[in-house]
C-alpha positions as CSV (number, residue, x, y, z in Angstrom):
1,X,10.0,10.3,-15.6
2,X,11.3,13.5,-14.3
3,X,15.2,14.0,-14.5
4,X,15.9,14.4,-10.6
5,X,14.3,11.8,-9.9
6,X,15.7,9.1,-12.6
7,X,19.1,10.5,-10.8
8,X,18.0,9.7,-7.3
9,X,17.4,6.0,-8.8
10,X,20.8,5.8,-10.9
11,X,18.4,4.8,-13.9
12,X,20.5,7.3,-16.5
13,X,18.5,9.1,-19.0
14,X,17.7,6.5,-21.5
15,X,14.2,5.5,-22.9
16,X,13.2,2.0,-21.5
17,X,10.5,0.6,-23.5
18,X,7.6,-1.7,-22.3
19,X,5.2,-3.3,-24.7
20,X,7.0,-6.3,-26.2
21,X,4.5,-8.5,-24.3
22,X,4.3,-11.0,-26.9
23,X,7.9,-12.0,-26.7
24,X,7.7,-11.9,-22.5
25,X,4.7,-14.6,-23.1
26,X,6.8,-16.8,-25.8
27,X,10.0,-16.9,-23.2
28,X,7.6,-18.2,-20.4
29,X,5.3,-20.2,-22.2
30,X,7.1,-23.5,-21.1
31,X,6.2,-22.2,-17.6
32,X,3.0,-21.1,-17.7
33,X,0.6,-23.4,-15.6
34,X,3.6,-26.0,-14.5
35,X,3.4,-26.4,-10.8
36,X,6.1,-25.6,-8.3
37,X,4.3,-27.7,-6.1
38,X,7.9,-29.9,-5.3
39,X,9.4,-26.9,-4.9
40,X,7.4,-25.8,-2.1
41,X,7.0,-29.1,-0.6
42,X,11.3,-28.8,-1.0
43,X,11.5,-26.0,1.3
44,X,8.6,-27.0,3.8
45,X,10.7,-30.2,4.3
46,X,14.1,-28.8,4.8
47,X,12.8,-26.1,7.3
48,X,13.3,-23.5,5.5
49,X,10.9,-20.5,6.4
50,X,8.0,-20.0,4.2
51,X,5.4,-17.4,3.7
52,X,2.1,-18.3,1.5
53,X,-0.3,-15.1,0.9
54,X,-3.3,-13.9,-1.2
55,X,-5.6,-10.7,-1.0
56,X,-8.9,-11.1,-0.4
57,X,-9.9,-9.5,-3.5
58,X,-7.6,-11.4,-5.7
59,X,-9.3,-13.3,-8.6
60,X,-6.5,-14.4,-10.5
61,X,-5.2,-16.9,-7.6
62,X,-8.2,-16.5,-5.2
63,X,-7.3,-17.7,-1.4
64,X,-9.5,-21.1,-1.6
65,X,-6.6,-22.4,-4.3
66,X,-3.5,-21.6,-2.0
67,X,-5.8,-23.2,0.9
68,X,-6.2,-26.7,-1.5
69,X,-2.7,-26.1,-2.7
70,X,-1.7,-26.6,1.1
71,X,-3.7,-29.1,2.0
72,X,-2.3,-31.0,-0.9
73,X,1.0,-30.9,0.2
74,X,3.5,-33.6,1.2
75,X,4.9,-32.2,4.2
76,X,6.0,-33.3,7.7
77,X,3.7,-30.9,9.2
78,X,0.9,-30.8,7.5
79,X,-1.8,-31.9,10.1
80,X,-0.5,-30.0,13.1
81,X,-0.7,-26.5,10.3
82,X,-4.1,-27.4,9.2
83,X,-4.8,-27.8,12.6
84,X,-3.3,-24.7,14.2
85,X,-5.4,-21.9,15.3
86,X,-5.9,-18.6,12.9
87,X,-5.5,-15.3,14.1
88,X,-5.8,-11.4,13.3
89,X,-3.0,-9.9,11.7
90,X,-2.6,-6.2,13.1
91,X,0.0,-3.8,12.9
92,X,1.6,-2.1,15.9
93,X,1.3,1.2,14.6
94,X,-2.5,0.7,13.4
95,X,-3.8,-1.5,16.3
96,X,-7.4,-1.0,15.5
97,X,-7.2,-2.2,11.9
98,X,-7.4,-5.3,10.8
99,X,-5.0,-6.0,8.0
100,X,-5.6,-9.7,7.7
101,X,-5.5,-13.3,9.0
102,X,-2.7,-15.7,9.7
103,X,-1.6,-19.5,10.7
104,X,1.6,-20.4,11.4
105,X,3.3,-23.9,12.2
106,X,7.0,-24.4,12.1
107,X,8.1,-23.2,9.1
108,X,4.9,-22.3,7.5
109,X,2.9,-18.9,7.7
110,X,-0.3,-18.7,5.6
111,X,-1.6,-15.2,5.4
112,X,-5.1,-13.8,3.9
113,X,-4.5,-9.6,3.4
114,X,-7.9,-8.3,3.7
115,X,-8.7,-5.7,1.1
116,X,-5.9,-6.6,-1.6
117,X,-6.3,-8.6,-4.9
118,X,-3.7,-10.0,-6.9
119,X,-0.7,-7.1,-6.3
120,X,-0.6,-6.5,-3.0
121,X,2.3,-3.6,-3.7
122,X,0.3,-2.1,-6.3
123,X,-3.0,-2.3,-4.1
124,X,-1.6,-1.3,-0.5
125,X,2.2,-0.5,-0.6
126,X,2.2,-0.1,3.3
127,X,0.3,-3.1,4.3
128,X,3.2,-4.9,1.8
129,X,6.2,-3.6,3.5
130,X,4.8,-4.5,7.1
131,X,3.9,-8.4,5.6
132,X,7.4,-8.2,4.5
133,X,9.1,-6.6,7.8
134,X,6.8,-9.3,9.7
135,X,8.2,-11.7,8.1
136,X,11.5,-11.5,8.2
137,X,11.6,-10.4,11.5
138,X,9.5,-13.4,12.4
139,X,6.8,-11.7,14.5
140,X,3.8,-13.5,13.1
């Protein structure tokens, strides 16, 4: 990385390593494929604003399993989500793109981002941030 800009992040100059994937894997091996199912159910229940998403490209965690995740769920408001209407996700800066597809019931937003797969940031950085501003500034 170039010395200006490790500066402008306050990273210092030191090597940072990455590669030790085998000891990453041995840390979370006690989490790997446990589900956080209660945890989700937790914060539906206590009204706590949540935001579910997948790229339409992703094949690690494709969209149908967060769609049987949340019909799965023990929630208060379960029927009245799956029964809320979907609708086109567009930015007000690009209004003639389609950046994906939304539901949204109380405290629950379900969002599909057309053209991303498993890293949103890595795949569209922009599209992230505006999922993110949407979000917390509750315009979906």
């Amino acid at each position: 990385m170039q010395d200006e800009i490790r500066e402008g992040l306050h990273v210092g100059l030191s090597s940072i390593s990455f590669g030790d994937e085998a000891k990453v894997m041995k840390n979370l091996e006690n989490d790997i494929m446990r589900s956080s199912k209660y945890q989700l159910e937790f914060l539906l229940n206590n009204g706590i604003p949540t935001l579910l998403y997948s790229g339409q490209l992703d094949l690690i965690v494709p969209n149908r399993l967060t769609d049987d995740l949340i019909q799965n769920l023990e929630w208060y408001g379960l029927r009245e989500f799956l029964q809320s209407p979907k609708y086109i996700w567009r930015s007000e800066d690009m209004p003639n793109q389609i950046l994906g597809y939304y539901q949204t019931y109380k405290n629950l937003t379900r969002l599909l981002v057309r053209n991303c797969g498993h890293i949103l940031p890595y795949d569209n950085s922009a599209v992230g941030l505006k999922l993110i501003d949407t979000f917390i500034n509750q315009k979906f």
